[in-house]
C-alpha positions as CSV (number, residue, x, y, z in Angstrom):
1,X,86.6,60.5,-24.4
2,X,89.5,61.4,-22.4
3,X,93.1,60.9,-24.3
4,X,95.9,60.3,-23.6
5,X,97.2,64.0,-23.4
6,X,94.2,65.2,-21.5
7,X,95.4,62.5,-18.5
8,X,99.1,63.8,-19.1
9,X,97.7,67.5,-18.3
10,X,95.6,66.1,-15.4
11,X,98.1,64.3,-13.9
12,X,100.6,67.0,-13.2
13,X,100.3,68.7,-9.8
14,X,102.1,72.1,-9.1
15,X,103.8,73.0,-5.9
16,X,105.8,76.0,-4.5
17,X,109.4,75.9,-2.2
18,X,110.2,78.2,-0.5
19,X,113.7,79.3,0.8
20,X,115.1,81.1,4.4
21,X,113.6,84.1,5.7
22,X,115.8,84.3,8.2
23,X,118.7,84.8,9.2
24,X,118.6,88.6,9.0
25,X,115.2,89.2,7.5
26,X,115.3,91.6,5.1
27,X,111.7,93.7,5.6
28,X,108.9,92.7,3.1
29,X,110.3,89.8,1.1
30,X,109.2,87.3,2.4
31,X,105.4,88.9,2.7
32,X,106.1,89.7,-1.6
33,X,107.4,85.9,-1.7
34,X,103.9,84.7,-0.1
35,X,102.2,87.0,-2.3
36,X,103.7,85.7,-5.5
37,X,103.7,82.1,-3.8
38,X,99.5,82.6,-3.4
39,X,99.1,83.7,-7.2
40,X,100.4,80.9,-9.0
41,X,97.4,78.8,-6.3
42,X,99.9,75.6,-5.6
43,X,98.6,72.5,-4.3
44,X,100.4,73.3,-1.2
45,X,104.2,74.9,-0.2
46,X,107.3,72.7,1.1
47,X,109.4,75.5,3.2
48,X,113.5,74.4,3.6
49,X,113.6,76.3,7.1
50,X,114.7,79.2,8.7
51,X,111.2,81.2,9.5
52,X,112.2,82.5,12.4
53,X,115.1,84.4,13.7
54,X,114.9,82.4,16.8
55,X,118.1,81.2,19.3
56,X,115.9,82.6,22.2
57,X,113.8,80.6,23.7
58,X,111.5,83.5,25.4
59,X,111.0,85.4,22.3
60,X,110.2,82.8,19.8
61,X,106.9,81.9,20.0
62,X,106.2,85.8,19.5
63,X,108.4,85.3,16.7
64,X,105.8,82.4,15.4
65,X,102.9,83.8,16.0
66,X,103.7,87.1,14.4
67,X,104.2,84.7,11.1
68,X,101.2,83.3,10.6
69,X,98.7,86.3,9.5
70,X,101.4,86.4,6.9
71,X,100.8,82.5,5.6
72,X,98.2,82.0,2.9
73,X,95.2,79.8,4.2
74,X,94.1,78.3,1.0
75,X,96.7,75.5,1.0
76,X,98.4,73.5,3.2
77,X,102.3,74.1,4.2
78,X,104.5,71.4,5.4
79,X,107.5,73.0,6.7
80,X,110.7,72.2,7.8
81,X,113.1,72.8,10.5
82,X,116.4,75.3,10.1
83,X,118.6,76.0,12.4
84,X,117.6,79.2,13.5
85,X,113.8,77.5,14.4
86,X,115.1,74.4,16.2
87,X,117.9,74.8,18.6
88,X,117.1,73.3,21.7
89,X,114.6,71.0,22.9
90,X,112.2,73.7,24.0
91,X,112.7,74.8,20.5
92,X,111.8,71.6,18.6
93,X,108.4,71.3,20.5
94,X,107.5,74.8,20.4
95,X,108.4,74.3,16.0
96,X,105.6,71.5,16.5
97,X,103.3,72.8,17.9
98,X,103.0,76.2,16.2
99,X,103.1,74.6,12.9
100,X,101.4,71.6,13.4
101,X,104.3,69.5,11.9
102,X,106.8,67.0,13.8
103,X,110.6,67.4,13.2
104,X,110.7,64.8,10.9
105,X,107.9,63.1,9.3
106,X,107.1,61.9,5.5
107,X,103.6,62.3,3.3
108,X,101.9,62.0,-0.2
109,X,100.6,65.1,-1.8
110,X,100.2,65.9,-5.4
111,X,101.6,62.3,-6.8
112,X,104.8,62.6,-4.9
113,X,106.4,61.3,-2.0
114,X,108.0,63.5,0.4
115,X,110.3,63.1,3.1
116,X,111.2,65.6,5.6
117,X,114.4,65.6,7.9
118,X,115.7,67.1,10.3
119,X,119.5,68.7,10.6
120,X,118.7,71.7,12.3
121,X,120.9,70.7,15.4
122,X,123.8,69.0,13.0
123,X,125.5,70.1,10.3
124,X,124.8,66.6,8.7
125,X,122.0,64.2,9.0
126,X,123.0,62.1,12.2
127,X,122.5,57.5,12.1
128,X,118.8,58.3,13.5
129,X,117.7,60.4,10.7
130,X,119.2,58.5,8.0
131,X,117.5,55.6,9.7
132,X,114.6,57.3,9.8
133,X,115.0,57.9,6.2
134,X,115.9,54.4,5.3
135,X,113.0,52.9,6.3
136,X,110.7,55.3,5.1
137,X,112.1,54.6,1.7
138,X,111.8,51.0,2.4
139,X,108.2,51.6,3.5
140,X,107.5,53.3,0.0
141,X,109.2,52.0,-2.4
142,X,107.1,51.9,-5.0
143,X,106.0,55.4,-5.0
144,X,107.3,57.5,-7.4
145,X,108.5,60.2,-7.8
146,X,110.4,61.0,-4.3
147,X,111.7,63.8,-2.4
148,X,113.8,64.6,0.8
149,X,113.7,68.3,2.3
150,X,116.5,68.8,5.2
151,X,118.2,72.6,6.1
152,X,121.4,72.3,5.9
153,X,122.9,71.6,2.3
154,X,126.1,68.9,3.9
155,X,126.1,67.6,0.6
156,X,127.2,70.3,-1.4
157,X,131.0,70.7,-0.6
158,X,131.3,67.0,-1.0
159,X,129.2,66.2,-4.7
160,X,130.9,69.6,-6.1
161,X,134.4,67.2,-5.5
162,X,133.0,64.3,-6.8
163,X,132.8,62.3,-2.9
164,X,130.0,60.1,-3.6
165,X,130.4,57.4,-0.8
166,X,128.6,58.9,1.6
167,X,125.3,57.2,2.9
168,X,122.4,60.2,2.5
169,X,123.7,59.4,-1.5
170,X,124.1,56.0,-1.3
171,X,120.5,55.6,0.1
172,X,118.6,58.3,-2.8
173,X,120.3,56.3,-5.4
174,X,119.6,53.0,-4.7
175,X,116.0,53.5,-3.9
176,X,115.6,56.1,-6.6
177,X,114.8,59.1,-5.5
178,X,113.9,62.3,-7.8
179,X,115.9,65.1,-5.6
180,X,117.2,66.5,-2.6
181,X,116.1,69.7,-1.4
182,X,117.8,72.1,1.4
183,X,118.4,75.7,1.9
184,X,120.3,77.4,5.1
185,X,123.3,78.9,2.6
186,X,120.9,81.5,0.8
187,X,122.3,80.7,-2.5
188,X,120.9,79.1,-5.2
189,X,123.1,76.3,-6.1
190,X,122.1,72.7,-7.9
191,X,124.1,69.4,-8.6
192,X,123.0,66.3,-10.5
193,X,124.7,63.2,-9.3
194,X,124.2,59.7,-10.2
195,X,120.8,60.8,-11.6
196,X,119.6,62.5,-8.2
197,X,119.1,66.6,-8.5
198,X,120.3,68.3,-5.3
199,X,119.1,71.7,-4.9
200,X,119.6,74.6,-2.2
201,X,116.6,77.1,-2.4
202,X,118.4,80.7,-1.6
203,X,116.9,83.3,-0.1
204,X,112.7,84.1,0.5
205,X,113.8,87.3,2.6
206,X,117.3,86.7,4.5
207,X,120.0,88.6,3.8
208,X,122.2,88.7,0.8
209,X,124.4,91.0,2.3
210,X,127.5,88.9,1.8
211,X,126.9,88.5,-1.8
212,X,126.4,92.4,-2.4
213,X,129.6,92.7,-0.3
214,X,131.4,90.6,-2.8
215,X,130.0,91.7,-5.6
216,X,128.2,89.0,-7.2
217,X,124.5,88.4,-7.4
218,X,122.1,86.8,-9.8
219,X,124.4,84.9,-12.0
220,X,125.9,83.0,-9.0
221,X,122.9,82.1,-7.2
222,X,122.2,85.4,-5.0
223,X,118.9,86.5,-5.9
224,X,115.2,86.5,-3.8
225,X,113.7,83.9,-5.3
226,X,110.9,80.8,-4.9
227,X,110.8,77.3,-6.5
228,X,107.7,76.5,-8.9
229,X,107.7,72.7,-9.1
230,X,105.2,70.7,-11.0
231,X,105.4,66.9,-11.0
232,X,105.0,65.1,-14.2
233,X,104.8,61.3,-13.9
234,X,108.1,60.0,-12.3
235,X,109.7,63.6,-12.8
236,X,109.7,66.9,-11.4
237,X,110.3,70.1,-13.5
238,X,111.5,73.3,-11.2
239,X,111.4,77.1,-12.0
240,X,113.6,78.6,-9.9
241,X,111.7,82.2,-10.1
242,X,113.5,85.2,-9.1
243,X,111.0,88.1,-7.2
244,X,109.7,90.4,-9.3
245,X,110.5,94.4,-9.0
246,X,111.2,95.8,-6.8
247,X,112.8,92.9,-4.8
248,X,114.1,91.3,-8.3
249,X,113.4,91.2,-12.4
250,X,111.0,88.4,-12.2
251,X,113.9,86.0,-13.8
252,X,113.1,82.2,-14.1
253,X,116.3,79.3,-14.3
254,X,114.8,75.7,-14.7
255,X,115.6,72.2,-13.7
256,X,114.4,69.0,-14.1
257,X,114.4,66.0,-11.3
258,X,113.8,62.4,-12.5
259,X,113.5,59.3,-11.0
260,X,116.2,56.2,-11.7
261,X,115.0,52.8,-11.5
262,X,113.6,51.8,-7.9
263,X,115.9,49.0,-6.0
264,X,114.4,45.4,-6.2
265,X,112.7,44.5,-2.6
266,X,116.5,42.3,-2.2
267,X,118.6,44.9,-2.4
268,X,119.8,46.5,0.9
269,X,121.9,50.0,0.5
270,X,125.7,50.1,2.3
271,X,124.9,50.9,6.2
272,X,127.8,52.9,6.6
């Protein structure tokens, strides 16, 4: 007979993040973040961006193809767009079709619902890709738990000074979702608002030169690093895992994302 623990083990799913390699890869982390990536055997890997070095249109689909013997093959990666893989329109239909995913584009994997965006070209998200979002909220509300990936982290500056009243916020809270994900600033840095968890993924093998310039390092968020995530019901627990030696000390700092209530089927969020 199976209890009701032995479903609450089965149920959980495990999946990896991973953060920018670029810009200014630093040789051999990112291959040692794959590596550890592969031994943990997630369900699959969300990336936040930033593969390639890219802004040159006749070098980059060297740059893409000289990736790929480095990505594992025994799960599937969804990946999303940085700024330094989508700058142009050549750009954004070279990202597609060397990694098989659109710009923007949602799925279901491992009892969750993702959402991916696309703010490579903006520093926010611009009316058509919070549409986009909206809708495929609407589409899915009932699933649970949710998550939206975009590059750029627009939301940090104005959560840290408690400016709530913008509509990527408005729109996760009223239709519950579990946490926003970016990366771009190579920090690790997390807010919880209004029951949402925002987290910016740091570095998987760009530079952290600034932050050995200034003198600070793992305590604020500068540190090689991956996200182990593992969703558990309408909740998602997240190890942010430092690299081991010799890239890092194999340090772990965790989170937890939970969903808040979904809104009814009347309720419509603020269009601004």
């Amino acid at each position: 007979m199976i209890t009701w623990f032995a479903f609450a083990f089965l149920a959980q799913s495990h999946f990896a993040i991973l953060g920018d390699r670029t810009g200014r890869a630093v040789p051999e982390v990112y291959e040692a973040a794959w590596k550890e990536i592969a031994s943990t055997h997630p369900a699959f890997v969300v990336t936040v961006g930033d593969s390639i070095e890219g802004m040159d249109d006749k070098h980059a689909r060297a740059e893409w193809e000289a990736l790929k013997p480095v990505w594992p093959r025994t799960f599937k990666i969804y990946q999303t767009p940085g700024n330094h893989d989508v700058w142009d329109d050549f750009s954004a239909r070279l990202f597609t079709g060397e990694t098989g995913d659109a710009t923007s584009y949602s799925f279901d994997a491992g009892g969750a619902h993702f959402i991916i965006l696309d703010n490579s070209r903006t520093d926010d998200l611009s009316a058509d890709q919070l549409d986009f979002l909206q809708k495929d909220l609407e589409a899915h509300r009932s699933q649970s738990p949710t998550l939206v990936f975009f590059h750029r982290p627009f939301w940090l500056i104005p959560l840290k000074l408690r400016v709530t009243n913008f509509r990527l916020h408005q729109l996760v809270k009223q239709y519950g979702v579990c946490c926003v994900v970016s990366g771009h600033g190579h920090q690790y840095q997390s807010v919880m608002q209004d029951g949402v968890l925002y987290l910016e993924v740091g570095s998987s093998g760009a530079s952290l030169a600034q932050a050995g310039a200034a003198g600070i390092g793992y305590g604020d968020g500068w540190f090689y690093q991956y996200v182990y995530a593992t969703v558990k019901g309408s909740g998602v627990d997240f190890e942010v895992r430092e690299l081991n030696p010799p890239f890092g000390q194999g340090r772990v700092k965790l989170l937890h994302g939970g969903t808040q209530p979904k809104a009814p089927a009347s309720a419509r969020p603020d269009q601004r």
